[in-house]
MIPA-999419 format. One record per residue (C-alpha): residue in three letters; x, y, z. Coordinates in nm, 3 decimals, padded with zeros to 5 digits, always signed. Layout:
   residu         x         y         z
      ALA         X         Y         Z
...
//
This chain:
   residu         x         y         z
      UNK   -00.931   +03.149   +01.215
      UNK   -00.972   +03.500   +01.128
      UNK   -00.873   +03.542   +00.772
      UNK   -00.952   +03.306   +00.536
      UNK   -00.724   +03.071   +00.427
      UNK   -00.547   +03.122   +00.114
      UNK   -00.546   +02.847   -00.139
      UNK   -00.372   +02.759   -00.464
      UNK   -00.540   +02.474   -00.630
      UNK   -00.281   +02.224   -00.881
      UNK   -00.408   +01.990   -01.143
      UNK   -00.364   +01.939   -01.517
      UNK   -00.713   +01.823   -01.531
      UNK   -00.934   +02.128   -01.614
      UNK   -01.284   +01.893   -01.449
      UNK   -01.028   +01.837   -01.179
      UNK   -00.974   +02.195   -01.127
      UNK   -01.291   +02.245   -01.113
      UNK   -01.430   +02.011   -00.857
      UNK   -01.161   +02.083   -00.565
      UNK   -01.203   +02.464   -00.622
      UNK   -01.571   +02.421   -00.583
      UNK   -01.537   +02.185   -00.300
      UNK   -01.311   +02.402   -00.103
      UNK   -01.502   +02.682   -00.133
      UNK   -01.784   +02.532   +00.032
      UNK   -01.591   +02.679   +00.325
      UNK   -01.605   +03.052   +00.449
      UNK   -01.253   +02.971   +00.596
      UNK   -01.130   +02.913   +00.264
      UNK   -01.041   +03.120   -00.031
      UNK   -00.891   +03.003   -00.336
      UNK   -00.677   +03.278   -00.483
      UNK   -00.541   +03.057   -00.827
      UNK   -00.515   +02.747   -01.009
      UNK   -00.213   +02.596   -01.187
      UNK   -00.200   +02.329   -01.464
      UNK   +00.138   +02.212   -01.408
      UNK   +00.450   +02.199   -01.155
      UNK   +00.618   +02.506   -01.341
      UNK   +00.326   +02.742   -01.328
      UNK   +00.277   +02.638   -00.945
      UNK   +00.557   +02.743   -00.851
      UNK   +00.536   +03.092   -01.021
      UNK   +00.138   +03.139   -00.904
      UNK   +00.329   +03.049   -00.539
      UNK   +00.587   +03.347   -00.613
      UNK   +00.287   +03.546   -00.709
      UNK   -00.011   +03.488   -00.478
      UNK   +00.212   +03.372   -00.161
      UNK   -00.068   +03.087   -00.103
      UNK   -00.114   +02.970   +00.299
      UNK   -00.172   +02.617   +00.133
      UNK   -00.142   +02.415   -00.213
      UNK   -00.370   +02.168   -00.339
      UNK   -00.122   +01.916   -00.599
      UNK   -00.167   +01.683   -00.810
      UNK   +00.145   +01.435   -00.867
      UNK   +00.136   +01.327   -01.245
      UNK   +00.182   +01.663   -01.448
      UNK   +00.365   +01.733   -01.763
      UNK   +00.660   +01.997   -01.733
      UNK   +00.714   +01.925   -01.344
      UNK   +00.561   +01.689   -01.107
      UNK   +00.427   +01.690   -00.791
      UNK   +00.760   +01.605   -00.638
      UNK   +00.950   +01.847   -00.821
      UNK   +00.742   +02.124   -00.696
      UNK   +00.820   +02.023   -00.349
      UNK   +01.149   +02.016   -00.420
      UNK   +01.201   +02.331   -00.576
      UNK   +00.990   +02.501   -00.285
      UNK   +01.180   +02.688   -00.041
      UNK   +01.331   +02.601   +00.295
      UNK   +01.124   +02.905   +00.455
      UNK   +00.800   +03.078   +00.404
      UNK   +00.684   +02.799   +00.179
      UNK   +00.301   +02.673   +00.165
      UNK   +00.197   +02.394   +00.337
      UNK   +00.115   +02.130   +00.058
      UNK   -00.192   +01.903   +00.066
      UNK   -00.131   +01.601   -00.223
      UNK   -00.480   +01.534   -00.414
      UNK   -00.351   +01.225   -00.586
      UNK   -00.551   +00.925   -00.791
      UNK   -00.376   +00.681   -00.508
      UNK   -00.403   +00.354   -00.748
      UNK   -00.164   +00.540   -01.049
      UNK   +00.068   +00.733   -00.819
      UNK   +00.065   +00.569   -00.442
      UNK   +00.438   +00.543   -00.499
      UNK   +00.497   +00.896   -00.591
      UNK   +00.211   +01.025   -00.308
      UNK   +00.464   +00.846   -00.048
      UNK   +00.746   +01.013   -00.206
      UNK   +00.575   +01.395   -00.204
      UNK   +00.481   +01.274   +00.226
      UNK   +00.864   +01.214   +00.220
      UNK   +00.942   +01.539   +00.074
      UNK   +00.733   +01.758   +00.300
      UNK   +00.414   +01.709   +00.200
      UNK   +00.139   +01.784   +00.498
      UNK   -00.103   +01.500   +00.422
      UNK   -00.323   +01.307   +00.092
      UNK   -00.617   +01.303   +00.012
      UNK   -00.752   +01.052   -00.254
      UNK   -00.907   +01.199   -00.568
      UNK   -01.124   +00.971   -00.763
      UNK   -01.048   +00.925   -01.158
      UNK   -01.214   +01.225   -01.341
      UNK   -01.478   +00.955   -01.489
      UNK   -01.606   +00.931   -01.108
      UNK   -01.754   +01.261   -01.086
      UNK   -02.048   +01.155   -00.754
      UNK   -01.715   +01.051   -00.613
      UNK   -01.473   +01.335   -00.658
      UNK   -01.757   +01.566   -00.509
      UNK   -01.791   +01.311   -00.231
      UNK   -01.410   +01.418   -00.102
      UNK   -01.491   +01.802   -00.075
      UNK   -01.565   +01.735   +00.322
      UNK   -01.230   +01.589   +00.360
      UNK   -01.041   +01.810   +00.143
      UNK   -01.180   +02.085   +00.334
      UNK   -01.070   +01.913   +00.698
      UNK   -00.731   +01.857   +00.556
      UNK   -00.675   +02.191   +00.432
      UNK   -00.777   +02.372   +00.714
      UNK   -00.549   +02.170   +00.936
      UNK   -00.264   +02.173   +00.738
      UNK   -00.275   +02.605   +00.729
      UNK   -00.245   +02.507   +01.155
      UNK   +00.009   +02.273   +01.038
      UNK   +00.395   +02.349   +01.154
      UNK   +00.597   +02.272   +00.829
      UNK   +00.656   +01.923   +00.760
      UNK   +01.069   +01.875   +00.721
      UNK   +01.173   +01.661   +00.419
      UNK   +01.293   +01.347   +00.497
      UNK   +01.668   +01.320   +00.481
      UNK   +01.782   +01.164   +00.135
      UNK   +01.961   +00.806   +00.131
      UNK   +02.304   +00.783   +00.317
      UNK   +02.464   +00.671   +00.611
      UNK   +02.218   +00.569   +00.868
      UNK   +02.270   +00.702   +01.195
      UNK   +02.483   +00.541   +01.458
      UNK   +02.247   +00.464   +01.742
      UNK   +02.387   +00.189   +01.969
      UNK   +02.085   -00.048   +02.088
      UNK   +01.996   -00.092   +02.461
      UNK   +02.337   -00.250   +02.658
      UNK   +02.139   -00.515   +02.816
      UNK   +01.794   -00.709   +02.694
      UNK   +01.514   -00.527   +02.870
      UNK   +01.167   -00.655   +02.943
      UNK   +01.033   -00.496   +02.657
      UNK   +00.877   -00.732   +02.357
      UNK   +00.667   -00.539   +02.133
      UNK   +00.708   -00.136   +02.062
      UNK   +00.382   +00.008   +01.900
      UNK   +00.384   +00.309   +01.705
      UNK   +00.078   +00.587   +01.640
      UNK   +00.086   +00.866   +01.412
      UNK   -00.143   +01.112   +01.155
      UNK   -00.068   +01.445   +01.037
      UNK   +00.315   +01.431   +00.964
      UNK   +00.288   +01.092   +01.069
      UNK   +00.462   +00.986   +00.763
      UNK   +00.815   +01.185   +00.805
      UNK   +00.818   +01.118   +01.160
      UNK   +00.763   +00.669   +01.159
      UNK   +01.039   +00.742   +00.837
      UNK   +01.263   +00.941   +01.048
      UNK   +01.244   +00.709   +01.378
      UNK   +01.249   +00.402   +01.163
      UNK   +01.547   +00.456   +01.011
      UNK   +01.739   +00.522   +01.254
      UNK   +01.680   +00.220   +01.464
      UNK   +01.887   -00.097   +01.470
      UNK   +01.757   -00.424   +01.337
      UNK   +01.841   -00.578   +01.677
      UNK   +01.492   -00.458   +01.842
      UNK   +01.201   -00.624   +01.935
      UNK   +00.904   -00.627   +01.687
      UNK   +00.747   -00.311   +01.558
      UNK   +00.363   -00.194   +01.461
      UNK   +00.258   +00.082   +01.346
      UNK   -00.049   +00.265   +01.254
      UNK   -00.082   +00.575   +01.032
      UNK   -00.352   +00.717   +00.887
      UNK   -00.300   +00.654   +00.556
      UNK   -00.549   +00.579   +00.277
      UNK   -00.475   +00.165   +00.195
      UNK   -00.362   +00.278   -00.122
      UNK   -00.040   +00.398   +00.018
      UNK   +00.078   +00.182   +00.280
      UNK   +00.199   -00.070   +00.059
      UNK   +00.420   +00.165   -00.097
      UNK   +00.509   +00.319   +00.235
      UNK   +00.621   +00.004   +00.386
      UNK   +00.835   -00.081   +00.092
      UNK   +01.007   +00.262   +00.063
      UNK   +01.068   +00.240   +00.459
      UNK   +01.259   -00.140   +00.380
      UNK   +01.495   -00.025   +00.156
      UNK   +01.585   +00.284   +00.374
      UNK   +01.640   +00.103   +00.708
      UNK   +01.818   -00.133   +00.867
      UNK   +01.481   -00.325   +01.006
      UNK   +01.282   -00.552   +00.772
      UNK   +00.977   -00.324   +00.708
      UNK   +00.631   -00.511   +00.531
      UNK   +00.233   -00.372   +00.525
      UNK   +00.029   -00.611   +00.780
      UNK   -00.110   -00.894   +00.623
      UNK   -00.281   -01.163   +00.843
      UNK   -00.152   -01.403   +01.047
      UNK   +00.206   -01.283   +01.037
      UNK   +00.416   -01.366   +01.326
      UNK   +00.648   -01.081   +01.487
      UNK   +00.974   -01.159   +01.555
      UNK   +01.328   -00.916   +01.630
      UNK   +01.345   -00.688   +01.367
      UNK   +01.048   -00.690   +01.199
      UNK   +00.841   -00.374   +01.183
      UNK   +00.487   -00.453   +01.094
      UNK   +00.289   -00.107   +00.912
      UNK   -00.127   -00.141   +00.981
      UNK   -00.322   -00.169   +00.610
      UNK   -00.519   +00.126   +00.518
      UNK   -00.881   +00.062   +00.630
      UNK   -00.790   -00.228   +00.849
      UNK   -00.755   -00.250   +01.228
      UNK   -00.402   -00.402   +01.271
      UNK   -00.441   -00.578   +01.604
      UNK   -00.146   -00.807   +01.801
      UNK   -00.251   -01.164   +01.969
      UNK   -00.100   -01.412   +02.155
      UNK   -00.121   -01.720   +01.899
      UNK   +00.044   -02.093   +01.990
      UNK   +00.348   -01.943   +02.145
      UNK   +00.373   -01.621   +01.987
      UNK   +00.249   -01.312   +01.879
      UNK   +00.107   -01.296   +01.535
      UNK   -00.093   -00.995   +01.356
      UNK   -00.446   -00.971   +01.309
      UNK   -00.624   -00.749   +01.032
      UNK   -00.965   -00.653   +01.172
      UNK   -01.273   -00.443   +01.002
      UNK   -01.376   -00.422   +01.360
      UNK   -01.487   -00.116   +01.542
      UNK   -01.626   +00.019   +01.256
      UNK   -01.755   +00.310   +01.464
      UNK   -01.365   +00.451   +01.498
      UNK   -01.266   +00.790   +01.358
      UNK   -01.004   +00.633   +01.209
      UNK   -00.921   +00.286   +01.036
      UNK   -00.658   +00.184   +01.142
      UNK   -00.718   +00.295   +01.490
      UNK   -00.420   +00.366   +01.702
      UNK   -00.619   +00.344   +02.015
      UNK   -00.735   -00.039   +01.834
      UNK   -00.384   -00.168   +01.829
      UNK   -00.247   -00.008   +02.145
      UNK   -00.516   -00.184   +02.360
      UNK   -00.450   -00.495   +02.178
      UNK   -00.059   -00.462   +02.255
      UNK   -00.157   -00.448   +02.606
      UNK   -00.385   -00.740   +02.651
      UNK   -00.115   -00.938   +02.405
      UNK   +00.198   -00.835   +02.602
      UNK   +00.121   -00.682   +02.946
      UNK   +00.346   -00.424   +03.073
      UNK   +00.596   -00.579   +02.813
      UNK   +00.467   -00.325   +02.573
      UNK   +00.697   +00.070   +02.477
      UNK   +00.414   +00.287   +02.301
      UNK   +00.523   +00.598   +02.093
      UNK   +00.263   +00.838   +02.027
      UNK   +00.402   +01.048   +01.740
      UNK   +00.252   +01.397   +01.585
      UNK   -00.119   +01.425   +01.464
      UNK   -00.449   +01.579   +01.483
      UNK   -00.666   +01.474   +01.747
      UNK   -00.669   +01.251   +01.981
      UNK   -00.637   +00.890   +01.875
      UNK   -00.393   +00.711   +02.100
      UNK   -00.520   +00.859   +02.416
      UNK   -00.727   +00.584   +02.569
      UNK   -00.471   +00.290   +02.400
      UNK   -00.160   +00.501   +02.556
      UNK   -00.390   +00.459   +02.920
      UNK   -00.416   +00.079   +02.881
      UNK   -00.023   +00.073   +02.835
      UNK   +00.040   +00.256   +03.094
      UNK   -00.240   +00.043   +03.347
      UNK   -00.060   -00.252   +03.261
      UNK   +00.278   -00.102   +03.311
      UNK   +00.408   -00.024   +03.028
      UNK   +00.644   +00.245   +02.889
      UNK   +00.443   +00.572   +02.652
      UNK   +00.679   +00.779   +02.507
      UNK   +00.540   +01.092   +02.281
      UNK   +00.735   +01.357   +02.064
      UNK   +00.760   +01.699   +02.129
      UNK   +00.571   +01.986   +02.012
      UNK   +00.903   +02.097   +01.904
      UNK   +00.893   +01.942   +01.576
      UNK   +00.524   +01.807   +01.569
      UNK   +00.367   +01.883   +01.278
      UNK   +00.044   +01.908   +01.436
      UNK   +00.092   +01.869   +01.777
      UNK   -00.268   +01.721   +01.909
      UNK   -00.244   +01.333   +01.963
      UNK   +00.095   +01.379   +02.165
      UNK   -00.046   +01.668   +02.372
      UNK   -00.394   +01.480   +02.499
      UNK   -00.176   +01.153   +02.590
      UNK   +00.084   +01.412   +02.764
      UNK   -00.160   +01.667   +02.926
      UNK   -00.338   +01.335   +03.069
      UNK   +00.006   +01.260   +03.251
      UNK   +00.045   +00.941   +03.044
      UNK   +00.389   +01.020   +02.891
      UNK   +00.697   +00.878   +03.052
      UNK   +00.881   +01.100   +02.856
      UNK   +00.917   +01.323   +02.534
      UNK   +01.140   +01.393   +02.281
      UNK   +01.118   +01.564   +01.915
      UNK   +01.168   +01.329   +01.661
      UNK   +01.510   +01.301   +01.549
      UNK   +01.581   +01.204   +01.952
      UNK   +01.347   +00.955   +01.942
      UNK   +01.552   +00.655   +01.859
      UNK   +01.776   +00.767   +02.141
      UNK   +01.485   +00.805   +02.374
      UNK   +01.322   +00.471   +02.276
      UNK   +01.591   +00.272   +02.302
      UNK   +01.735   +00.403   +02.628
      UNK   +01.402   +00.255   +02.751
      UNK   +01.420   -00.068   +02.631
//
């Protein structure tokens, strides 16, 4: 990267301020050229400055971190990074993802202060990939769902698993939704901090036609029923007494990621054979590679989504340049895609 990347920092806390402006730069890729203390002086410092990315808090007097996104504009806008105390606002954190929002990261309270210097490493990460970042496109408000007709005849297919990061979010929301309840079970695994996927699963159940809950133990899978992983657990599918229940594991600890997608891929596989449709959605890295091979070795179906409208197009790409994909699509195809393979 050969110009620094060019930061606006948003927080009503002055410590707050502070500490992610200090943590960022840390980095000689970074630059922080303002701060804000609220959603209406964001948005003229991002008039002003023309920022590459925005750091933003959620709860803010004047306008909040939604109302910035939604007042930002459909083209040359900054990609926004949410810095959010997840146990107040997780509902509001899923509703900036929603809105376009690149990724979260989880800011302690300002009485934690070892801890809110403890996320300058990831803030930095997540910054610097979401200035790589294509733009991540709001998520369509409540209305008519879309009309996809399901398969015309049963397939052989009994489980579809679902992997996604960076723009993760949008994309399960997008595919989700427009999905009929008359599918086979559903997991998915995003990586999300567990503060949010509570709120994530709940928003997604109201919006779509399938009956959308965060994993708990022990639940069986049955048609319709789409199954999101906990933050910081494994979500893992087994075979129990005559069918397929869900598993929260702590187990590989030594993951980049927990939830792993590679974690409940492989277990989809040893649980359901070749019965098993992968989707390997947009995100950094490569998680998903080796779980999209064991899907495919026991003859199963990997679909991934396009660069096209990938935010970050990295965990699609390393299961597609391995010649694992059956097919690709960008994401508002999906549905079409997935079910035409079921």
């Amino acid at each position: 990267m050969s110009a620094p990347v060019r930061v606006l920092v948003v927080d009503d806390s002055a410590f707050a301020r502070k500490v992610v402006r200090t943590s960022l730069e840390r980095s000689p890729h970074i630059a922080v050229v303002g701060v804000a203390r609220d959603g209406l002086e964001a948005l003229e410092k991002i008039a002003e400055l023309h920022p590459d990315v925005v750091t933003l808090d959620l709860i803010m007097p004047n306008l909040d971190g939604p109302g910035v996104l939604r007042a930002l504009p459909g083209e040359g806008a900054p990609r926004v990074v949410v810095v959010s105390v997840s146990e107040i606002d997780s509902e509001l954190g899923i509703e900036a993802l929603q809105l376009g929002a690149i990724d979260l990261v989880h800011k302690p309270t300002s009485h934690a202060t070892d801890r809110l210097y403890d996320m300058g490493d990831e803030l930095v990460r997540v910054v610097l990939a979401a200035a790589r970042a294509r733009p991540a496109a709001p998520f369509p408000q409540p209305g008519p769902r879309p009309q996809v007709a399901p398969a015309s005849a049963p397939g052989r297919v009994r489980l579809v698993a679902i992997g996604g990061s960076t723009g993760g979010p949008q994309a399960v929301s997008r595919l989700l939704c427009a999905l009929p309840a008359s599918l086979p079970p559903i997991a998915v695994v995003l990586h999300l901090p567990g503060e949010y996927t509570g709120s994530f699963a709940r928003r997604l159940d109201e919006r779509s036609s399938l009956d959308v809950i965060e994993a708990e133990d022990g639940v069986p899978l049955r048609t319709g029923l789409a199954v999101i992983a906990r933050g910081g657990h494994h979500l893992r599918i087994v075979q129990g007494e005559g069918q397929a229940v869900v598993r929260l594991d702590l187990d590989p600890a030594t993951t980049p990621h927990r939830p792993s997608v590679d974690v409940l891929f492989e277990s989809a596989a040893e649980a359901f054979g070749g019965d098993v449709l992968g989707v390997v959605l947009t995100g950094m890295g490569e998680d998903g590679l080796r779980g999209a091979r064991r899907i495919r070795g026991a003859g199963g179906i990997v679909l991934t989504e396009s660069e096209a409208s990938s935010v970050v197009y990295g965990m699609p790409r390393a299961v597609r340049e391995a010649g694992l994909a059956d097919a690709e699509a960008p994401i508002d195809q999906m549905a079409e895609l997935l079910l035409s393979r079921l």
